[in-house]
N, CA, C and O atoms as CSV, one atom per row, in Angstrom:
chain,resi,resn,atom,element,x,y,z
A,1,UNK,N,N,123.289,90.037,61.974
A,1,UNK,CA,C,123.084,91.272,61.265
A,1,UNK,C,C,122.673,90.931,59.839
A,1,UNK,O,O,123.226,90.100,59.119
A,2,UNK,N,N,121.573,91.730,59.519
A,2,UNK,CA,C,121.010,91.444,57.538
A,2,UNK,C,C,121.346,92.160,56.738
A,2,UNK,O,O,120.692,93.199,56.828
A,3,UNK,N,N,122.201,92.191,55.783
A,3,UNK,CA,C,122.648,93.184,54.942
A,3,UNK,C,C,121.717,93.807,53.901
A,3,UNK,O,O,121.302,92.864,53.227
A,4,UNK,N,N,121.210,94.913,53.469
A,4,UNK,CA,C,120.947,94.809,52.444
A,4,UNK,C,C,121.136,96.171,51.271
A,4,UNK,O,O,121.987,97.034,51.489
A,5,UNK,N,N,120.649,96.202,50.599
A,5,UNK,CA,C,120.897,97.375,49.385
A,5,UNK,C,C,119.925,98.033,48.546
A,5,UNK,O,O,119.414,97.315,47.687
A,6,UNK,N,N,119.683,98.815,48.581
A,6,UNK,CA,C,118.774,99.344,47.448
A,6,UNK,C,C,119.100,100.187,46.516
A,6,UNK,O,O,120.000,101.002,46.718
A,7,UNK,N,N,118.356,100.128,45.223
A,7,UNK,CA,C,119.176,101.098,44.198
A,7,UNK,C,C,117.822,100.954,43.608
A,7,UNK,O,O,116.987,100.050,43.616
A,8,UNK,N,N,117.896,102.467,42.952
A,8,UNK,CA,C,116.749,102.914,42.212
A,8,UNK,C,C,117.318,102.869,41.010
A,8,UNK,O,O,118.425,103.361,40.794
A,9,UNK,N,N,116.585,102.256,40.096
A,9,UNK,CA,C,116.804,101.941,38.755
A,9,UNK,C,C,115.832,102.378,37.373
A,9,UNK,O,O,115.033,103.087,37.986
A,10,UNK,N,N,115.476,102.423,36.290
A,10,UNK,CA,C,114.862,103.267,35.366
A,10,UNK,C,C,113.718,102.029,35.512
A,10,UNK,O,O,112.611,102.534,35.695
A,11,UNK,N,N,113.676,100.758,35.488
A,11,UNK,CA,C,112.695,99.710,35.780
A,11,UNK,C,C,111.586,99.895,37.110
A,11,UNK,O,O,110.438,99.455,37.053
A,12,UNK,N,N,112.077,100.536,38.161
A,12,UNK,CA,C,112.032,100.530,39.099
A,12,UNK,C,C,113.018,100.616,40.819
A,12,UNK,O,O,113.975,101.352,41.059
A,13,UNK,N,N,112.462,99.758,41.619
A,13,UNK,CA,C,112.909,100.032,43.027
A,13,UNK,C,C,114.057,98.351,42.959
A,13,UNK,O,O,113.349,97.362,43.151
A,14,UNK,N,N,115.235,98.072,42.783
A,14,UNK,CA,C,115.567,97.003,43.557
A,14,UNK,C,C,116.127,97.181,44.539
A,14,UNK,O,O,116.793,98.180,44.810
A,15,UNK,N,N,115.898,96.020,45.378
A,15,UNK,CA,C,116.442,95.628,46.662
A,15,UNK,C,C,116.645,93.940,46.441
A,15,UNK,O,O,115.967,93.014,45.998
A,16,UNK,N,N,118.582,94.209,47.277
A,16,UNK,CA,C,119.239,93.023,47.508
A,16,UNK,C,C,119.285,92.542,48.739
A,16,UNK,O,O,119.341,93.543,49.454
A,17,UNK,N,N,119.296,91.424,49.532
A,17,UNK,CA,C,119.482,91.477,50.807
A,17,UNK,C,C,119.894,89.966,51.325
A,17,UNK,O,O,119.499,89.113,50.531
A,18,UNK,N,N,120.517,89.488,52.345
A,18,UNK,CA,C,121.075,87.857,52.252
A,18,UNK,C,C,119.989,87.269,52.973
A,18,UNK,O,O,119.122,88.061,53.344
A,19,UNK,N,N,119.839,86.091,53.250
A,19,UNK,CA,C,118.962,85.555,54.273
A,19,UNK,C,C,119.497,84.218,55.370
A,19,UNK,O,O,118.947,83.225,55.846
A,20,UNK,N,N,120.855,84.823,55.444
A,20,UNK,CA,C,121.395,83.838,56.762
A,20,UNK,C,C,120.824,84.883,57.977
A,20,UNK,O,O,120.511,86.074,57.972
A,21,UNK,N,N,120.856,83.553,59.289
A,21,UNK,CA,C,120.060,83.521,60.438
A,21,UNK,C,C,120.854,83.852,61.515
A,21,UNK,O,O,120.428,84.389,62.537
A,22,UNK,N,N,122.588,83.385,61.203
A,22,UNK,CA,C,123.296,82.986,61.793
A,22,UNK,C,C,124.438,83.198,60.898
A,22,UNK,O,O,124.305,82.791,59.743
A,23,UNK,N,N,126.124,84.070,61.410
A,23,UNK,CA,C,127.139,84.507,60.622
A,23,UNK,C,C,128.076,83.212,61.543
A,23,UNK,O,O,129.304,83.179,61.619
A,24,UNK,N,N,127.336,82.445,62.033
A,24,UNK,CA,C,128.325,81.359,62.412
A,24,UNK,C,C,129.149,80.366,61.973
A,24,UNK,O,O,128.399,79.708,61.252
A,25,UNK,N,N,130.575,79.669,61.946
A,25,UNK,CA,C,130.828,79.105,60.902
A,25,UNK,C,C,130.455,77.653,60.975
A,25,UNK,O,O,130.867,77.069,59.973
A,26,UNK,N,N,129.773,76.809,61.872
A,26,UNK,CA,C,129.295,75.677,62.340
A,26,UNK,C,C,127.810,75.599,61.974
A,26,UNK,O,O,127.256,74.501,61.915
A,27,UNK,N,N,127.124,76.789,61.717
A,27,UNK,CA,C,125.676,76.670,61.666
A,27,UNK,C,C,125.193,77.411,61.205
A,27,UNK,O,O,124.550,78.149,61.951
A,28,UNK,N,N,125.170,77.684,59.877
A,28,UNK,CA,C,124.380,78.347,58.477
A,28,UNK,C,C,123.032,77.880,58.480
A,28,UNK,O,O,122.844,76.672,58.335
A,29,UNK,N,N,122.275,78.488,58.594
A,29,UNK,CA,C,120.825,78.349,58.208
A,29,UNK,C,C,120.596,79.447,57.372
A,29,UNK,O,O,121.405,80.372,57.301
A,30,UNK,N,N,119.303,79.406,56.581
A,30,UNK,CA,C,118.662,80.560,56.091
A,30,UNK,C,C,116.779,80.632,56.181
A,30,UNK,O,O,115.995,79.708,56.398
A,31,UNK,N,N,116.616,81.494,56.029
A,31,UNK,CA,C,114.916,81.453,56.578
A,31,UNK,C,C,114.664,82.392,55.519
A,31,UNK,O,O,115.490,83.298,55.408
A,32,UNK,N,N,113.669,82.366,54.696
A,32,UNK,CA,C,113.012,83.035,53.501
A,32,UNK,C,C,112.253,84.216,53.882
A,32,UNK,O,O,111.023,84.263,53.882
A,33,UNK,N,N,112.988,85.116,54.189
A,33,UNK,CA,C,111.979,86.399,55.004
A,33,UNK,C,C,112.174,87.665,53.694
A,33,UNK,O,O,112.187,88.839,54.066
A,34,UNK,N,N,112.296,87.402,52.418
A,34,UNK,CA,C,112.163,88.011,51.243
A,34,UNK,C,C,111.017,87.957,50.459
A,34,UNK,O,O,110.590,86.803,50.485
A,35,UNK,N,N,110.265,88.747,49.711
A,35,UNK,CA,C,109.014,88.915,48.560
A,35,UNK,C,C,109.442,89.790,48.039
A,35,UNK,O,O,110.098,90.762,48.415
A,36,UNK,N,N,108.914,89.323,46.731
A,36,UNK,CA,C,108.979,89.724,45.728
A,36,UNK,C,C,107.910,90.249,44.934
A,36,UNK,O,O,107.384,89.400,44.215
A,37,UNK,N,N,107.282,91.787,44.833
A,37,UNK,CA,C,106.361,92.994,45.000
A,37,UNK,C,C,106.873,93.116,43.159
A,37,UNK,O,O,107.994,93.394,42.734
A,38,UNK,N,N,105.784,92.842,42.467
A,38,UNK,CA,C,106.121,93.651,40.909
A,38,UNK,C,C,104.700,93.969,40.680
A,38,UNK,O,O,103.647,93.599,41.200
A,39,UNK,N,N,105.043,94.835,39.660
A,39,UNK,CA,C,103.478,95.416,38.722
A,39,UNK,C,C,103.481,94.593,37.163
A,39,UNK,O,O,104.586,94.329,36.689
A,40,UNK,N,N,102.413,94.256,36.499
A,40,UNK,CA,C,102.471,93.462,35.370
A,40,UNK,C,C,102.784,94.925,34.429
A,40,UNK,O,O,102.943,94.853,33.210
């Protein structure tokens, strides 16, 4: 299961979220399935 959160803020949109693969206690991995979207 992926947790995540969003909150609207005066900056903008954030979003938090974890990137384990696996809540197992023998075999933690993580896989980079996050981007990061800004305006200059």
């Amino acid at each position: 299961m992926t947790y995540c959160v969003g909150m609207l803020v005066d900056e903008g949109l954030a979003m938090i979220a974890d990137t384990r693969t696996n809540a197992g206690v023998d075999n933690i991995s993580s896989y980079r399935k996050l981007h990061i979207y800004k305006s200059p």
